[in-house]
N, C-alpha and C positions, 0 to 999 in steps of 0.2 A: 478624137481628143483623148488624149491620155487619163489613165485610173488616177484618182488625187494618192497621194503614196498613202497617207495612211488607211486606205481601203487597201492599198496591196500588200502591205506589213502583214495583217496577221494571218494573209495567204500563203504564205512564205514557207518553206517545208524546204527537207533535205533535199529534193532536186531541184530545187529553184534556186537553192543554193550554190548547188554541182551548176547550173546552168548559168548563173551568173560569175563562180569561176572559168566556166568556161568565153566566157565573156571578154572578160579580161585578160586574160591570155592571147582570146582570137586579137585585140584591138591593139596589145602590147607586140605582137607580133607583123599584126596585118596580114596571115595567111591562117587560115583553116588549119593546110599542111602540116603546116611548125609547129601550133597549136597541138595539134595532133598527136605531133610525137614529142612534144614537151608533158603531154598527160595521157600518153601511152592508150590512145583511142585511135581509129580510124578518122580520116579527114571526112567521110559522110557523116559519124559520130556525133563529132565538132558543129557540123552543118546540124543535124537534127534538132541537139542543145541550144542551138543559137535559134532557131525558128523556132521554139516552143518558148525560151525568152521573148522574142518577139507578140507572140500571140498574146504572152501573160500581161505585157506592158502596155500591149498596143502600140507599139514604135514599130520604125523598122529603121534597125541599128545599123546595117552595114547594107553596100553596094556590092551586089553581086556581078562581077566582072569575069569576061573570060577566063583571061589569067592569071586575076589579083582581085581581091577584094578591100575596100576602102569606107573607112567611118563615115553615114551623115552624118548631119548636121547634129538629129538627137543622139545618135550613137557617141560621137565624141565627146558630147554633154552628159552622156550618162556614164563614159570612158573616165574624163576627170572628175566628177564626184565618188567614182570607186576610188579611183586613185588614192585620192584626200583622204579619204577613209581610209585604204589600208595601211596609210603613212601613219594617221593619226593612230589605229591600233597597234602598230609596230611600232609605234613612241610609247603609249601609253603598258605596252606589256616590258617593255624595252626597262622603262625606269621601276629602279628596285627599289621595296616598301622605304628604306633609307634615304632617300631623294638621291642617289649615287646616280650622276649621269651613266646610262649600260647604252649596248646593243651593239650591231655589227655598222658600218660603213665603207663604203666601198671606192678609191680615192683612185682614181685614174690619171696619168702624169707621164710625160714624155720622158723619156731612159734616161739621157743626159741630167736632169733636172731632180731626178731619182736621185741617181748616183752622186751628185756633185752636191746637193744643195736641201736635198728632204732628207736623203736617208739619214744622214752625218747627226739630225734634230730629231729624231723619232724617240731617242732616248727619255726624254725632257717630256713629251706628247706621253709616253706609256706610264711614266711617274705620275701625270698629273691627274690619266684618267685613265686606270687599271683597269676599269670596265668597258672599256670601249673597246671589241674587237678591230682595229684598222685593218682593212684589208687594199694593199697597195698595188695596183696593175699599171706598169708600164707600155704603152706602145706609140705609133706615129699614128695610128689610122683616126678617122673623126669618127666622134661617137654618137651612135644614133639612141639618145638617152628610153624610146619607148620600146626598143628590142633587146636592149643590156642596160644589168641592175647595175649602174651606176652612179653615185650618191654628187661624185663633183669631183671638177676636171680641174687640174694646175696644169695651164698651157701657155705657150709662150707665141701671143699673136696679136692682132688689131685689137685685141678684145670687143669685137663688132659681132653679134650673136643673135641675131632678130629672135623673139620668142624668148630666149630665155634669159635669168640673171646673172649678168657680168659684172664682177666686178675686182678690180683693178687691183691687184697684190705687192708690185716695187717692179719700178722700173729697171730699166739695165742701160750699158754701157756697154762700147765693144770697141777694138783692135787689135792689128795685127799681132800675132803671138808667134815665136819662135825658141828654143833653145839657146844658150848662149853660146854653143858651139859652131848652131847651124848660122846665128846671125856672122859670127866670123869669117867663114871659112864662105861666105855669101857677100861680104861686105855692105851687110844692111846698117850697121850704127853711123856710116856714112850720109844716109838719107833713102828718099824712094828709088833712088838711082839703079841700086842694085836688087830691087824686086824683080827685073824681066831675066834673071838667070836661075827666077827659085822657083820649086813647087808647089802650087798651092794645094792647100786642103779644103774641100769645102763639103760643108754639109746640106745637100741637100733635100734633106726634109725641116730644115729651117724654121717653117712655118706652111702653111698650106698652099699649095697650089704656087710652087716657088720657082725661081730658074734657078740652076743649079750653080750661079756663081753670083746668086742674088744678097746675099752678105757681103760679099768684097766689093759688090759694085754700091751697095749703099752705102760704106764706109766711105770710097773713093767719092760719091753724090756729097755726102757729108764735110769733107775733108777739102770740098771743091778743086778734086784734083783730076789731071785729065793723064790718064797714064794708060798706056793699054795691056792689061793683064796676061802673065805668061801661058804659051798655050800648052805648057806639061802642070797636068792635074792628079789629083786622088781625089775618089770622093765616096762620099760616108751619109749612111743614113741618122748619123747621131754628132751632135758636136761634142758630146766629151771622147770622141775615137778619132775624130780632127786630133783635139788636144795630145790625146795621148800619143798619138800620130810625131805631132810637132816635138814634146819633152824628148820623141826616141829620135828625133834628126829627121825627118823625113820629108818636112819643107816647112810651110809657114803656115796659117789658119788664122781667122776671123775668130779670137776669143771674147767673151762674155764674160765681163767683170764679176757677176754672181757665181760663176763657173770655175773660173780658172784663177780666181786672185789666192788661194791656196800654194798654186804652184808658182804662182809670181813670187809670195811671198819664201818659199823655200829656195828659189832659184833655179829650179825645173824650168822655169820659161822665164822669157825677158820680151817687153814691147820697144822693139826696136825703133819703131817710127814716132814715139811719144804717146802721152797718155790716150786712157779710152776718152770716148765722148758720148754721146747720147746717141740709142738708137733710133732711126728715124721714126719707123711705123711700129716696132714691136715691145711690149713689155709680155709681165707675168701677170696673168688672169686667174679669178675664181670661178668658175661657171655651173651652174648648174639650173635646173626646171626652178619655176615658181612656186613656193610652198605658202600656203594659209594655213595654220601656222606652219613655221620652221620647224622639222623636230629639233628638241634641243639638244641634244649629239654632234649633226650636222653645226648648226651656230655655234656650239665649242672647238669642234675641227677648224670652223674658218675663222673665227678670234683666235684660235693659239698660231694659226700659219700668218695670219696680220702681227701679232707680237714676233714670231723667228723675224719676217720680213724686216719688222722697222729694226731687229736687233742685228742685223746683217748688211744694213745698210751705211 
């Protein structure tokens, strides 16, 4: 049976502190190893701190596995009460005696979505809250929120996230997008007829776990059309490099009305086959872990990205 906490509270001393950082780190991690060398100790180090937690609490926090070690049951239970806590203290040090929303956040978002459609609004975001460090990481990969500080992801998927909170930022729209040189000189203003002489662009990291010509063929699902797709391709791990692909002539692409009505609107690109429509399964997502409370930084981030969204729509 566990110590009642406040017996263990005034136990509590600088290594029990070093011990229970070390705690966190090992459970944020899930290796000793990483651990390790995230605080510049030896991985048997990390082992010692963690077994003299253990003694202190009378838990036993983690599963010693050959090659990998994994939270019980009380481990993960005493995992998310640090947590909360260190949220809650990083909020609490974060807001300046002036109630000025501060602190750092860290906003994770796929390249395309960056460039086309966050970056262009940041301006607006830095006027409103000076204090808030934004820090913006682009990539494709998925994020494993308890090994990278990650505050909240803008991604464009199911928005289907077991565990953590999803929630739904504006939908989208998509069709084909071309040049108005490449649609001529193709005779695409004619109809679908002359798609089997063009090249397609496709992006396939689209969303996760995708085939690589799984936009055009949802458009075509959409469109209830039965056409069989050209077999000369390029393909791209980002759709604004379709796009920009398409503006330079280089064939056709699956554009994203949030994305590319920019260059519709300039003339850089033209939708040959008629307007977009809804995408089937994908919009734009907020995601991020469960907070008791929100810090208040994070809910200003995601209020000001719900106002760009409905101001964009």
């Amino acid at each position: 049976m566990p110590a009642p906490a406040h017996l263990l509270a005034p136990k509590l001393n600088g290594a029990h502190l070093a011990n229970l950082h070390t705690f966190l780190v090992a459970a944020r991690h899930l290796s000793f190893a990483r651990a390790a060398d995230e605080l510049c100790l030896t991985a048997s180090a990390v082992s010692h701190r963690i077994g003299r937690l253990e003694q202190q609490l009378a838990l036993k926090l983690f599963h010693r596995l050959p090659r990998k070690v994994t939270l019980t049951e009380d481990g993960e239970r005493v995992f998310q009460i640090m947590q909360r806590t260190m949220d809650a203290l990083s909020e609490a040090v974060s807001e300046r005696a002036h109630g000025q929303v501060a602190g750092q956040l860290t906003l994770y978002v796929r390249p395309s979505v960056a460039q086309c459609w966050l970056v262009p609004r940041l301006a607006e975001f830095t006027t409103q809250y000076p204090d808030i460090q934004l820090d913006i990481r682009a990539g494709n990969e998925s994020i494993d929120y308890r090994t990278r500080k990650v505050d909240l992801v803008l991604c464009y998927s199911d928005g289907h996230y077991p565990g953590l909170v999803s929630t739904p930022l504006m939908a989208e729209r998509i069709a084909p997008v071309c040049s108005p040189e490449y649609a001529r000189r193709h005779g695409l203003l004619g109809g679908i007829q002359g798609l089997g002489g063009c090249t397609l662009l496709h992006d396939v990291a689209a969303w996760d776990n995708v085939a690589h010509d799984a936009e055009w063929r949802s458009w075509l699902q959409r469109m209830a059309l039965d056409v069989p797709l050209p077999e000369r391709f390029l393909t791209f791990d980002r759709s604004d490099l379709c796009t920009l692909a398409a503006v330079n002539h280089a064939g056709i692409a699956i554009g994203r009305e949030q994305l590319v009505k920019a260059r519709i609107a300039n003339g850089e690109l033209i939708l040959p086959f008629g307007d977009f429509v809804a995408a089937d399964r994908c919009g734009y997502y907020l995601v991020h872990p469960p907070h008791d409370p929100m810090p208040r930084r994070l809910q200003v981030l995601i209020e000001w990205l719900q106002q760009s969204a409905m101001g964009s729509s």
